[in-house]
Biopython code that builds the backbone (N, CA, C, O; Angstrom):
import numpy as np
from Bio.PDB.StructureBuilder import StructureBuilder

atoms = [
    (1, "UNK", "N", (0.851, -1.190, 0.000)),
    (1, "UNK", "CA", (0.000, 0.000, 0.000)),
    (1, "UNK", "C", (0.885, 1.239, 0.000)),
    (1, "UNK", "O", (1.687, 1.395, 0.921)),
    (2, "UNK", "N", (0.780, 2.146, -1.007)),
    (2, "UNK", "CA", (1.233, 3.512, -0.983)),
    (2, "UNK", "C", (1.120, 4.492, -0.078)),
    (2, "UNK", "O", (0.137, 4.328, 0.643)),
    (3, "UNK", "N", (1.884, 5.651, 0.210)),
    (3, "UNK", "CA", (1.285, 6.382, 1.130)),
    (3, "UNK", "C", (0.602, 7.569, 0.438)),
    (3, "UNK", "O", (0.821, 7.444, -0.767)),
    (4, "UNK", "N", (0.075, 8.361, 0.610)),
    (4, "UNK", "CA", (-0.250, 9.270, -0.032)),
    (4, "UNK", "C", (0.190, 10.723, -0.056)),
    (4, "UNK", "O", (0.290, 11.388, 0.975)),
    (5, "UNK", "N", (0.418, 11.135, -1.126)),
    (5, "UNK", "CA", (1.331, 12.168, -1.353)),
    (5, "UNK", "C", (0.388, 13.560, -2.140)),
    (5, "UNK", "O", (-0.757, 13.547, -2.591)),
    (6, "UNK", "N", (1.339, 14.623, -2.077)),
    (6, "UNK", "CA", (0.397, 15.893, -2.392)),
    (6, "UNK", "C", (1.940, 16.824, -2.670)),
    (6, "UNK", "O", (2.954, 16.937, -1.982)),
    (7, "UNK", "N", (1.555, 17.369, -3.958)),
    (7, "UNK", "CA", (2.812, 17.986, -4.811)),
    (7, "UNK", "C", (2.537, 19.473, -4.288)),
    (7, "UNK", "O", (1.438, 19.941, -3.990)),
    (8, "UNK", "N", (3.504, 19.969, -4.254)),
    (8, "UNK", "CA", (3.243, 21.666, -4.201)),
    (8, "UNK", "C", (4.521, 22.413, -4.431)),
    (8, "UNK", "O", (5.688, 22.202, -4.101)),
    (9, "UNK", "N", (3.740, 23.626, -5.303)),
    (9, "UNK", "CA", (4.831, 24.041, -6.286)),
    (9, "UNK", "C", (4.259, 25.497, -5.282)),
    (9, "UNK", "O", (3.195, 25.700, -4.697)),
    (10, "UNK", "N", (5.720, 26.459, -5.451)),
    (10, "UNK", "CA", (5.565, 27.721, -4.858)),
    (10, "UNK", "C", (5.538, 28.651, -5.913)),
    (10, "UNK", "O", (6.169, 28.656, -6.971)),
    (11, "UNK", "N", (4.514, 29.623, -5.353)),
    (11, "UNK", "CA", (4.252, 30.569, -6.642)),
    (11, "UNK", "C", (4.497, 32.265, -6.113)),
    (11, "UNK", "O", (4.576, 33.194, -6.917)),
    (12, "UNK", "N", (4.560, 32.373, -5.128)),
    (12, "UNK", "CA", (4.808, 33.294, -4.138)),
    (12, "UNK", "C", (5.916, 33.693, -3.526)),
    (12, "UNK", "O", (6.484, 32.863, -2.816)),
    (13, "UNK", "N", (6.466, 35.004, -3.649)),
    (13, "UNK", "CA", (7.787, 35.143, -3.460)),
    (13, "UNK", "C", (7.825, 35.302, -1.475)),
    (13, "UNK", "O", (6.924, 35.879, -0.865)),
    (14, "UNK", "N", (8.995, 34.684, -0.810)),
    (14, "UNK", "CA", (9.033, 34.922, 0.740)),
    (14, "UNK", "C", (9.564, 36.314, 1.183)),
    (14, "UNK", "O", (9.848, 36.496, 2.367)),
    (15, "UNK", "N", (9.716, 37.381, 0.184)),
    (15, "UNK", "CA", (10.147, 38.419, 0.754)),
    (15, "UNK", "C", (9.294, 39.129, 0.654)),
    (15, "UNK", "O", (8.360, 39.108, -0.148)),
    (16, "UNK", "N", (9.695, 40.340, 2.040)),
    (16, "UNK", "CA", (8.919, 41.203, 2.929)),
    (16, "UNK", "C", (7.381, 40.285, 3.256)),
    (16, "UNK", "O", (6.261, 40.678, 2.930)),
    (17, "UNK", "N", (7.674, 39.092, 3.920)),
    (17, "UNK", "CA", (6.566, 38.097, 4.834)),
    (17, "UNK", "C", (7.102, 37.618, 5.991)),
    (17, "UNK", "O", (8.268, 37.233, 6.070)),
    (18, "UNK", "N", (6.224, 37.617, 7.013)),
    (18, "UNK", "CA", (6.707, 37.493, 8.394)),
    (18, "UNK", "C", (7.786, 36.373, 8.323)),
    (18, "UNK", "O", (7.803, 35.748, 7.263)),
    (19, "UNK", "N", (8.734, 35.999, 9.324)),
    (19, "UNK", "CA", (9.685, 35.108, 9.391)),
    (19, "UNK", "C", (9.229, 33.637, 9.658)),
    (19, "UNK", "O", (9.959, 32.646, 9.653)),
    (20, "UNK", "N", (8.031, 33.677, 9.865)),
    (20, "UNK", "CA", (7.440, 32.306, 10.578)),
    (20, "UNK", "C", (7.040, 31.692, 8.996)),
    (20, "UNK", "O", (7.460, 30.606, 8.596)),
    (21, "UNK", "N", (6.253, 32.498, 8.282)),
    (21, "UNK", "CA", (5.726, 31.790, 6.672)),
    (21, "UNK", "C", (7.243, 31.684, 6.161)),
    (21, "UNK", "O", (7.590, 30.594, 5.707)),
    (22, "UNK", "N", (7.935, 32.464, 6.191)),
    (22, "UNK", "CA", (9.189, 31.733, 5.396)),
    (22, "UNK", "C", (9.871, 30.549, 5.787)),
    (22, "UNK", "O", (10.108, 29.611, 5.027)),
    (23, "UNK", "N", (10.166, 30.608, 6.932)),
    (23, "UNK", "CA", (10.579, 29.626, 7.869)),
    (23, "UNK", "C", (9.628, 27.754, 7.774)),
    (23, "UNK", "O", (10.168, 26.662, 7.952)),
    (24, "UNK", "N", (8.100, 28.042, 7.431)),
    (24, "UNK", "CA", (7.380, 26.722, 7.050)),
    (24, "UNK", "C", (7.799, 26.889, 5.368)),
    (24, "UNK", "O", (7.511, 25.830, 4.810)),
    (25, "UNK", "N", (8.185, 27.546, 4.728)),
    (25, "UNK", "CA", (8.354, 27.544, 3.370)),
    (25, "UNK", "C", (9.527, 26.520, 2.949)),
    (25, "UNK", "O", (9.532, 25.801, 1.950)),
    (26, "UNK", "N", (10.716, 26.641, 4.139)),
    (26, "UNK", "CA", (11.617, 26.200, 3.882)),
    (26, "UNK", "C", (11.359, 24.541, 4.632)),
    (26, "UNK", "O", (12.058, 23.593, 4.274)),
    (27, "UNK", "N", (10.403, 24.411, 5.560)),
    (27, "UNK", "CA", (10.077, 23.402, 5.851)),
    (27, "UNK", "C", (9.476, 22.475, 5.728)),
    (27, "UNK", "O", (9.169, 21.468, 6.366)),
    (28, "UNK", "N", (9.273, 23.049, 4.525)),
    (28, "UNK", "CA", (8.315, 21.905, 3.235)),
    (28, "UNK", "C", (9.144, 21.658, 2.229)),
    (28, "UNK", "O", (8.910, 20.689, 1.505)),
    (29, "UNK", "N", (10.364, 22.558, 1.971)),
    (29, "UNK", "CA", (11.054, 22.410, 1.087)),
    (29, "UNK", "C", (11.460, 23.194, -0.239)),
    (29, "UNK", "O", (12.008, 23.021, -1.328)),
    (30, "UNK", "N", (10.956, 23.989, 0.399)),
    (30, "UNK", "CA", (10.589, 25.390, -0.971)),
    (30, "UNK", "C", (11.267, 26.608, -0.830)),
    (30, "UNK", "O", (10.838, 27.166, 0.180)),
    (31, "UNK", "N", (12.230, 27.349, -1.451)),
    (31, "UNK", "CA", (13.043, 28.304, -1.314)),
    (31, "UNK", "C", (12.771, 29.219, -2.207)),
    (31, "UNK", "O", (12.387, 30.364, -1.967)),
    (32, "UNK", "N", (13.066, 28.480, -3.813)),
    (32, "UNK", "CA", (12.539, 29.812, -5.041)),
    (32, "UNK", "C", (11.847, 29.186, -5.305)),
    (32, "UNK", "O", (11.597, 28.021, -4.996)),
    (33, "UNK", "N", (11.099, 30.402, -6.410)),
    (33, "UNK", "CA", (10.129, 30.661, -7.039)),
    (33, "UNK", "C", (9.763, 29.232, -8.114)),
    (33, "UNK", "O", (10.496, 28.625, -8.896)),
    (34, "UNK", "N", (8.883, 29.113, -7.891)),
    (34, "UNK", "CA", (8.763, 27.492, -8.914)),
    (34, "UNK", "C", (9.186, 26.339, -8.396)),
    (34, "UNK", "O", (8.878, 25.408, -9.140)),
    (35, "UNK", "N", (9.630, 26.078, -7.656)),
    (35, "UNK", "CA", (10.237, 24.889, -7.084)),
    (35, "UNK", "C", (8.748, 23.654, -6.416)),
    (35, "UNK", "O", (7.805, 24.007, -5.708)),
    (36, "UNK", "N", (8.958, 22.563, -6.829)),
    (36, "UNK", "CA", (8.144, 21.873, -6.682)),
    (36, "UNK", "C", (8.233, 21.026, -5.869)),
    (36, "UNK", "O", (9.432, 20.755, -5.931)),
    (37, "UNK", "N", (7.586, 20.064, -4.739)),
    (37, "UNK", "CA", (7.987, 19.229, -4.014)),
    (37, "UNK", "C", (6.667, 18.408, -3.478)),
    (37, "UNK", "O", (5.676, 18.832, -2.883)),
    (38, "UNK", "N", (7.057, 16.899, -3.962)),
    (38, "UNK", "CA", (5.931, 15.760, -3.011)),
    (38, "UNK", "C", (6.529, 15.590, -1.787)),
    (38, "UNK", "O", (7.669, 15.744, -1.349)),
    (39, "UNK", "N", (5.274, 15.166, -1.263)),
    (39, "UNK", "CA", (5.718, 15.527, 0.251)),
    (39, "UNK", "C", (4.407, 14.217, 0.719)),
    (39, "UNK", "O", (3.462, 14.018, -0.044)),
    (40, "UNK", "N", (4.526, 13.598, 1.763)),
    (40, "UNK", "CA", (3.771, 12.577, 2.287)),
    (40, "UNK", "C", (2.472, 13.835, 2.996)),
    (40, "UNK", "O", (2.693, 14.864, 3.635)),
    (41, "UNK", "N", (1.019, 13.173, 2.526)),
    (41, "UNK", "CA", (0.471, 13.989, 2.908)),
    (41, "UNK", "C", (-0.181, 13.791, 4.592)),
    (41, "UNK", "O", (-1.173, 13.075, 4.731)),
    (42, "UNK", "N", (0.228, 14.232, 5.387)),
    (42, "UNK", "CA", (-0.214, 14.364, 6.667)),
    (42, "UNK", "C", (-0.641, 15.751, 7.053)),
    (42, "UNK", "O", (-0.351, 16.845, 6.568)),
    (43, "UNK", "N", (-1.589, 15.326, 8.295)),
    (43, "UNK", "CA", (-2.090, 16.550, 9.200)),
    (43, "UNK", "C", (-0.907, 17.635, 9.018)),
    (43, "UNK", "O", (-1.168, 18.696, 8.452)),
    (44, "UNK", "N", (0.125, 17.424, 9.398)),
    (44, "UNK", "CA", (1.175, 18.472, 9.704)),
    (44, "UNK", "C", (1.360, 18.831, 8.284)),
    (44, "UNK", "O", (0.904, 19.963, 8.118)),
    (45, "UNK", "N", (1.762, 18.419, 7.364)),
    (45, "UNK", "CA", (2.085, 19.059, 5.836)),
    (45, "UNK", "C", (0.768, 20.074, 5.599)),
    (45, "UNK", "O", (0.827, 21.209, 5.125)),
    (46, "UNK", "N", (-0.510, 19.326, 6.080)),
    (46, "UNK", "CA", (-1.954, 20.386, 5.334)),
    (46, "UNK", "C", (-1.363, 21.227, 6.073)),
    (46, "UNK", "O", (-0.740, 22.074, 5.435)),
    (47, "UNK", "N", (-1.321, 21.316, 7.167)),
    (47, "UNK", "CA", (-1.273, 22.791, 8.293)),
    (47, "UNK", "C", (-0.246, 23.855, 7.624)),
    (47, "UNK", "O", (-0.557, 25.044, 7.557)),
    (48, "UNK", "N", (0.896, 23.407, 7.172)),
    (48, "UNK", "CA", (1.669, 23.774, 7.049)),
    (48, "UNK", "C", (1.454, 24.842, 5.607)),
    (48, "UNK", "O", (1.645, 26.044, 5.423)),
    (49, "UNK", "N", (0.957, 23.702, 4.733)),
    (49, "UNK", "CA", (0.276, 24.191, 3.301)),
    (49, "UNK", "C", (-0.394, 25.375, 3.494)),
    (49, "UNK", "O", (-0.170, 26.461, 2.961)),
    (50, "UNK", "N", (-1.542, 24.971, 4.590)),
    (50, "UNK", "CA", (-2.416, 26.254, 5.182)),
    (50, "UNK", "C", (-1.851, 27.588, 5.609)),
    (50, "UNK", "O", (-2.104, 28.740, 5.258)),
    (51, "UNK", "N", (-1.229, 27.204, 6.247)),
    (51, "UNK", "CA", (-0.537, 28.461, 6.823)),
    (51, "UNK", "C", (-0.200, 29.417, 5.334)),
    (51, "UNK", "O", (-0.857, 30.371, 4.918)),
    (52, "UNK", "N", (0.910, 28.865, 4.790)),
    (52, "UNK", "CA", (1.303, 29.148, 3.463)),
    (52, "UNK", "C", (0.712, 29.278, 2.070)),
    (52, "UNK", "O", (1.331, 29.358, 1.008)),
    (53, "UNK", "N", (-1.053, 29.286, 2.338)),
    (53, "UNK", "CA", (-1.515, 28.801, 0.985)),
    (53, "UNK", "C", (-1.401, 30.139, -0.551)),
    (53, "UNK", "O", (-1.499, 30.121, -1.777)),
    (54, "UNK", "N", (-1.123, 31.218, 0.640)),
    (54, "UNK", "CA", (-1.073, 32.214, -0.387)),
    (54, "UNK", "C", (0.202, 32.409, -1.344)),
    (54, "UNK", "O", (0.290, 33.092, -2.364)),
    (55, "UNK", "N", (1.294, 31.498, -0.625)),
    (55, "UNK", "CA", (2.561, 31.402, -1.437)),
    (55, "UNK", "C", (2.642, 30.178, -2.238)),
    (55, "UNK", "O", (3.590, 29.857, -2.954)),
    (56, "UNK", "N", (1.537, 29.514, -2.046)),
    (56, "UNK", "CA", (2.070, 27.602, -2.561)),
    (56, "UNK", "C", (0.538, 27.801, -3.328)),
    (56, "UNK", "O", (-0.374, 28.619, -3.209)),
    (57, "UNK", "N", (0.774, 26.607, -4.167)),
    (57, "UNK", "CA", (-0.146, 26.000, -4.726)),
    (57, "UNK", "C", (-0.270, 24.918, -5.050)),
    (57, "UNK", "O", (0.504, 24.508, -5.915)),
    (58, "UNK", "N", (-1.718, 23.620, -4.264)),
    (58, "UNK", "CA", (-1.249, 22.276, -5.022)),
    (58, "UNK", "C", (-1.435, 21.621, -6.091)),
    (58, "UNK", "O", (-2.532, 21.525, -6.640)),
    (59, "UNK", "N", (-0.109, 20.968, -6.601)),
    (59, "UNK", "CA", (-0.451, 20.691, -8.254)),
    (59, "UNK", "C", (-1.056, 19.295, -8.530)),
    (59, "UNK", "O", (-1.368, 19.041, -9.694)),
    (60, "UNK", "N", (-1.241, 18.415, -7.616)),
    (60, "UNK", "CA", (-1.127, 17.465, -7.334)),
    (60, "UNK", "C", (-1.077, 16.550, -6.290)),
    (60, "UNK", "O", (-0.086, 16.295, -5.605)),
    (61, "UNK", "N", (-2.802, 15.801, -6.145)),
    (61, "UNK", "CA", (-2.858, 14.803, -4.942)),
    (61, "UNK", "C", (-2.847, 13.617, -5.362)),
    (61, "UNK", "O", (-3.554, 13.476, -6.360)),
    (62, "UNK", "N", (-2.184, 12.434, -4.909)),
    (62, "UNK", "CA", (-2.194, 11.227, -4.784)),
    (62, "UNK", "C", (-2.392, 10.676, -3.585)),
    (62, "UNK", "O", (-2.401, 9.451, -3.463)),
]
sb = StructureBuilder()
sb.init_structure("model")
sb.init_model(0)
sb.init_chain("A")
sb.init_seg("    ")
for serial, (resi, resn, name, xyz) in enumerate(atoms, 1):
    if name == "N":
        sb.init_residue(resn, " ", resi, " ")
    sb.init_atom(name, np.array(xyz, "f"), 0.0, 1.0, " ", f" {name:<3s}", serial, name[0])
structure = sb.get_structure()
């Protein structure tokens, strides 16, 4: 059985945004602009997504 995964690409630049959204930006894996990343989808990744949704976007659930 697979686990399930959820892609997210950043579309939103982290400058002049509080230190805490940049800081989950980098904790998902996302630095520049376009950069894409699957990520196992758990409680903590949505939250995280959430927090961030105005910089991320998801391209992709499995």
């Amino acid at each position: 059985m697979s686990k399930k995964t959820v892609t997210v690409e950043q579309t939103g630049s982290p400058l002049r945004r509080p230190d805490v959204q940049r800081k989950t930006l980098i904790g998902l894996g996302l630095n520049k602009m376009h950069r894409r990343r699957t990520l196992e989808d758990t409680p903590a990744v949505r939250g995280m997504i959430a927090k961030v949704a105005h910089l991320v976007r998801v391209v992709d659930e499995n």
